[in-house]
N, C-alpha and C positions, 0 to 999 in steps of 0.2 A: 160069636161074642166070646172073648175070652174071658176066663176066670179072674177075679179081682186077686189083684196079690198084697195082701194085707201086711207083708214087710215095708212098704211103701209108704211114702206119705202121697196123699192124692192132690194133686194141684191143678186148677180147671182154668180155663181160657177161653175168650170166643175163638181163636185164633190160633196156632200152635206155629210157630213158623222155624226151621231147622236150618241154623244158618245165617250170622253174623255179616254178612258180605255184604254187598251193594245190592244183591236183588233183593235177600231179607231185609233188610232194613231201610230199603224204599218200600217194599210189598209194606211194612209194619207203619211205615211214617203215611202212606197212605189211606188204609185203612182207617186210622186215628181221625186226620187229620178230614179227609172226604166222606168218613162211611160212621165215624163215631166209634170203632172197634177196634176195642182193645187186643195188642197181638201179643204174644210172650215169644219171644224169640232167643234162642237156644245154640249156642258154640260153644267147642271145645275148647277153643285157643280160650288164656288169661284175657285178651283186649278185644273187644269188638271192632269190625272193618274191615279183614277178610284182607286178599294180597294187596292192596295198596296201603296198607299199614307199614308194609317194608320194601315199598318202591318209593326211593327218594328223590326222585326227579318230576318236573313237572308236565302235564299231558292229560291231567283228569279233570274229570267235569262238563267237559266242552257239551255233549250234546243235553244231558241231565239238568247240569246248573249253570249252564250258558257262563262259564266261564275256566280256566285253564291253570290250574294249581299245581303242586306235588301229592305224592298218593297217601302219607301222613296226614296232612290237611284236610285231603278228599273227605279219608275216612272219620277224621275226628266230625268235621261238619253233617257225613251220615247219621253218625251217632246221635249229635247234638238234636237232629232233626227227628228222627224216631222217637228220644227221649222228649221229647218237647211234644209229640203227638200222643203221648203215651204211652207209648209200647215200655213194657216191662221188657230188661234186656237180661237174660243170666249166662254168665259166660264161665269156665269151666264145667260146661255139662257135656258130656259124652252120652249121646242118647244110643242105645245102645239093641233098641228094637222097635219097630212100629206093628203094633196090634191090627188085626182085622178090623176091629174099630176106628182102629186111628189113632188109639190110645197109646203113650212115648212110654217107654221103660226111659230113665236118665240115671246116670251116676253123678253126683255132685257133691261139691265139699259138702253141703247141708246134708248128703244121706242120698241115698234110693230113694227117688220120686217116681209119680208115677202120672205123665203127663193126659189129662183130660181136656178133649176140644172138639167145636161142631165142626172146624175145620184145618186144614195139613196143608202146609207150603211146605215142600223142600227145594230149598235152596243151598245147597250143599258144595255147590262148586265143581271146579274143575281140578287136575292136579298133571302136571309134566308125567310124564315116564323117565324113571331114573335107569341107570344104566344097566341093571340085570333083567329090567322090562324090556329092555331092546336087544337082549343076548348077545354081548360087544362082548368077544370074550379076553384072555389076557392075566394079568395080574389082578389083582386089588389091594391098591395103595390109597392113602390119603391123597387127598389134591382134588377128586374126582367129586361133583357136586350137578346139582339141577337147580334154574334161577332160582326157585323159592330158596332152595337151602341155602346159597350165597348170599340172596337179600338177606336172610335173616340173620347169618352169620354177623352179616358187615354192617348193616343198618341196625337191625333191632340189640346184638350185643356186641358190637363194635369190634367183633372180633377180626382176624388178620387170615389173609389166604395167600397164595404163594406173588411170585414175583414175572411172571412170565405165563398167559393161557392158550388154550385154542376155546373157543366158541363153537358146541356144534349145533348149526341151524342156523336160517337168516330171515328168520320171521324177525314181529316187530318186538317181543320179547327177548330176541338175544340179542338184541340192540340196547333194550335195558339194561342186558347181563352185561355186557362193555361197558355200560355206566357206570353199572354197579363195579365193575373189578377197576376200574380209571379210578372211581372213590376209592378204593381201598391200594391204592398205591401199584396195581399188576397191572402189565401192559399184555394186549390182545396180539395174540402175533399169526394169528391166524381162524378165521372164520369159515367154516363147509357146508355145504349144502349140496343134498343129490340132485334140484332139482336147475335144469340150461339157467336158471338166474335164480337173485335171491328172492325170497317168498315176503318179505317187506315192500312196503310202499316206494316208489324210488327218492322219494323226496325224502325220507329215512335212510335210503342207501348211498345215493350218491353224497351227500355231504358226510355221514357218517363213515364214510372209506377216505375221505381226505382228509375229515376232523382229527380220525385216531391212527389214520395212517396206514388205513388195515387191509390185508389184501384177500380175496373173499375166493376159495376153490372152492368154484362149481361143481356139479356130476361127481360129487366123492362124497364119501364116508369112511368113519373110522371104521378102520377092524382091527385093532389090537391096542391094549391099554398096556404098557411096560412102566417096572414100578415095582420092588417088593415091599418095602417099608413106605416109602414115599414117589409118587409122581416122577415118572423120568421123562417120559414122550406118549406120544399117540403114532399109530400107522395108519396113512390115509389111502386111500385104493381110490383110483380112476376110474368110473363106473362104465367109462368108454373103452379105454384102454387099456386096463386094468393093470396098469402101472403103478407101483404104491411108493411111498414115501416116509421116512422118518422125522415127524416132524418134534422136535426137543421142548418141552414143557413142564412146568410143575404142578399146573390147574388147567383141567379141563372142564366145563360145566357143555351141560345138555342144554337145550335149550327145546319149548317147544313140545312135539309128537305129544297132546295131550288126551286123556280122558276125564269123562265124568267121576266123581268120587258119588258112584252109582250102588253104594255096596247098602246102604239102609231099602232103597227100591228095592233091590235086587234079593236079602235077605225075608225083606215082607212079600215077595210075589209081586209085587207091581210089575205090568211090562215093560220090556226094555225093547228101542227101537236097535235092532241089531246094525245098524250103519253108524248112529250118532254114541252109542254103549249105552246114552243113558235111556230116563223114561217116555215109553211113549205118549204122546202128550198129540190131543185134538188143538184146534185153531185158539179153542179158549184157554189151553195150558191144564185142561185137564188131564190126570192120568189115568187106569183101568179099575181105580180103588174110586168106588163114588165119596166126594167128597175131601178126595188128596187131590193138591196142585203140584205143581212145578215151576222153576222159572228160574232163568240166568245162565249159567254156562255148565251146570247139572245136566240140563238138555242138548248141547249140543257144543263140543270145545271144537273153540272158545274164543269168544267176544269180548271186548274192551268192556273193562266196570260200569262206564257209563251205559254202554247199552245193556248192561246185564241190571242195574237200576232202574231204565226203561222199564225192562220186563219185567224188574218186582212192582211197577206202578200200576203194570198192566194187568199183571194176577191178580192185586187188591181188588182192582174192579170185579174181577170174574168171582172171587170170593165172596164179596161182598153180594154181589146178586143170587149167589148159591147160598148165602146164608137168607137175605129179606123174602125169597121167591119160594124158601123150604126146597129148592130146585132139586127133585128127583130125577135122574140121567144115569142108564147104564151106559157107559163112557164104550163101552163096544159095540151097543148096538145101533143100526141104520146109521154106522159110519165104515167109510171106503180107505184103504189105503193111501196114501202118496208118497212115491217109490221114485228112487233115483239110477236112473242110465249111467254107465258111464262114458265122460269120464270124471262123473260124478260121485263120490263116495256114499254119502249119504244127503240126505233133504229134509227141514225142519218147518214147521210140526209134519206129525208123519201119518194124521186124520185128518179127515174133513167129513164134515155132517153139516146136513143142508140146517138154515137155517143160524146155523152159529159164526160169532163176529170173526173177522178178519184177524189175523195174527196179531201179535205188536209189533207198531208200527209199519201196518200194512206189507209186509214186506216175507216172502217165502227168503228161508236162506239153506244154503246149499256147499257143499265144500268140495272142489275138485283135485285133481292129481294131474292133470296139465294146465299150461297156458293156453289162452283163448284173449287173442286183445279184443276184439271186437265181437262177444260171443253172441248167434243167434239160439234162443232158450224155444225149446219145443214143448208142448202137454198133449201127450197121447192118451186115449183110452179105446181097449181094443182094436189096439195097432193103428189104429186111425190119431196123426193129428189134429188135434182140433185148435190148437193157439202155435202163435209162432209170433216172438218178441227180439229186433234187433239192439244190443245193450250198447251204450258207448267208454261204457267202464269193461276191464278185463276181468275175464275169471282167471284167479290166479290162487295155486296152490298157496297153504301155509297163511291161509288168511278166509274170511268167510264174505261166499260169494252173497250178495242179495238181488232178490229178483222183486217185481211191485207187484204185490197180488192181484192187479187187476188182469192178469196172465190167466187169472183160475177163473173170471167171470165166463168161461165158451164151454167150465166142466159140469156137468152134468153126472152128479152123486150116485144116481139110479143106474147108473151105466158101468159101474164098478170103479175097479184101482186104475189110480191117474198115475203115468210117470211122466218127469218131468227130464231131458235131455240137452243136448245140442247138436244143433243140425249140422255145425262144422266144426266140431270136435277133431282135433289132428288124428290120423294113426297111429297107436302105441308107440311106433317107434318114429315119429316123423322128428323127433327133436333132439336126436340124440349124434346127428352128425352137428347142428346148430348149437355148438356150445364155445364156452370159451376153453382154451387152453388151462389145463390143472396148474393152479399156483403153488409149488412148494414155499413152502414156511420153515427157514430153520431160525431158532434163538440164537444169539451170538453176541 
């Protein structure tokens, strides 16, 4: 128990929840709303909603609120609905430590507070890796940005970016980030991606390469940013042939390679699942602090809002029963590992203890580093398979794979760490003669 810090003003909660986004602020409208308890929910940013406050396009909602908005709307309707179940929202607080207790240290316009609650959600998000995270080395000039920093630019203060980009990544977020730069008047003139196709849905790809015109090099990445004062070009390298190209630009944004904004777990000692970065978290989204949760894309980048709302609905619940049941659980013990093969990265939740509910939405997920159209999903323990599931959906990098937990009904907890695989996972290199030819991109 830490020592009371009497510079403080003390502020108490049933509920403490870190994190304005779609999982906070479902976790809070739930609680209110099914369990009667009050959440006080805590973000740094001036507005509450978390990144679809400045994605202005439409696409949110769909599985949460059965219905298909822009990411403004989304969030403002979050808001509305937490507010309306009670959740107390305070937004410029930068919490800036979590106590053994549980107890928030916060900076806020009102002063040094000093957050009290029976119980901890972090919902904290996820965040891109901007470009000296991915060590592209080069100049450093203006131009150079990650989607967040672009939406926010363009959308939240209308600001202006260059006139010509490359995009790098082809998940479903830098599909966004071509929205975003077609809003602000800059045409795409070239998209990359290391991996034989792009890591988006194709129903995102294909129309979106004839919409804007865009021609998409595979098997590359950048290696050199040029540029002293301002954006000149990017150098793109053929991961096959390693033929590289100059291609001429004035904005390049990242797109994508995410992590969890895992630094408050990480700072407090909570475990971190070394595959996902962020917290490790059992079936019910518990972490290794009795009485902190998790939930949303803090645990594992990263999931559409809507699903990351799911999972604050889902926590509610598991809070809510750890608060009425007085629930005492060392979150470590008489629980087993679950451990990802590759060419699987990492596997979410990353416990299992007998007796506790199913994930949310039933559903183990999983991120790999090749394609698999038709993958068969393995669960070993002690080398021995015990399940084996044919999918009719692909695992496919740059997006999160899911699997039905009823795969985990043949594991048996007593027998130790479960990994989960695939039986026809290609060889490291089997994909690397199967690509398309490198598109140069020059501006003109």
């Amino acid at each position: 128990m830490s020592a009371p810090d009497t510079s403080r003003t003390v502020v108490t909660a049933d509920v403490a929840i870190v994190g304005a986004g779609p999982a906070g602020l479902a976790a809070a409208t739930q609680l209110g709303n099914a369990h009667g308890r009050q959440a006080l929910v805590l973000d740094r940013e001036h507005r509450a909603g978390g990144i679809p406050r400045h994605c202005d396009h439409p696409g949110y909602g769909i599985r949460d609120m059965h219905t298909f908005i822009g990411g403004p709307a989304y969030a403002e309707r979050l808001v509305r609905q937490a507010k309306s179940a009670g959740a107390d929202i305070m937004t410029n607080a930068m919490v800036t430590a979590v106590h053994p207790d549980g107890a928030l240290d916060v900076t806020s316009p009102a002063g040094l507070l000093r957050i009290e609650s029976r119980a901890l959600v972090l919902a904290t998000g996820a965040r891109e890796r901007a470009r000296p995270a991915r060590m592209i080395p080069g100049d450093r000039p203006s131009g150079v940005y990650t989607t967040g920093q672009l939406q926010n630019i363009v959308h939240l203060h209308h600001g202006r970016v260059g006139r010509r980009a490359v995009v790098v990544g082809g998940e479903l977020v830098s599909w966004s980030a071509v929205m975003t730069l077609k809003h602000a008047g800059c045409r795409t003139v070239l998209m990359t991606t290391p991996y034989p196709s792009p890591e988006s849905y194709a129903a995102f790809t294909i129309p979106g390469k004839a919409l804007f015109r865009l021609p998409i090099a595979t098997r590359t990445r950048v290696v050199r940013i040029i540029g002293r004062g301002n954006l000149e070009a990017v150098e793109i390298e053929n991961l096959d042939t390693g033929a590289r190209e100059i291609v001429e630009c004035d904005t390049v944004v990242f797109t994508g390679d995410w992590i969890p904004d895992h630094e408050l777990a990480r700072t407090a000692g909570i475990a971190l699942d070394p595959g996902t970065k962020g917290p490790l978290v059992d079936t019910a989204l518990r972490t290794s602090r009795p009485g902190v949760f998790a939930a949303g894309n803090v645990l594992h980048p990263v999931d559409t809002a809507d699903i990351a709302a799911l999972d604050g609905t889902f926590v509610a619940d598991r809070v809510a029963a750890f608060l009425d049941a007085g629930e005492v659980i060392d979150p470590g013990a008489a629980a087993v590992r679950i451990l990802a093969a590759p060419p699987f990265r990492w596997v979410s939740p990353g416990l299992l203890r007998a007796g506790d509910p199913a994930p949310p939405r039933r559903r183990l997920l999983l991120w790999t580093d090749q394609l698999v159209r038709f993958p068969k999903v393995t669960v070993s323990q002690r080398g021995r398979v015990v399940a084996t599931t044919l999918l009719p959906w692909a695992a496919s990098p740059g997006r999160v794979f899911r699997v039905p937990w009823s795969i985990m009904d043949a594991v048996d907890p007593a027998l130790g760490p479960v990994t989960v695989g695939l039986a026809n996972a290609p060889r490291p290199d089997a994909t690397r003669n199967a690509v398309g030819e490198f598109i140069p991109s020059r501006c003109s």
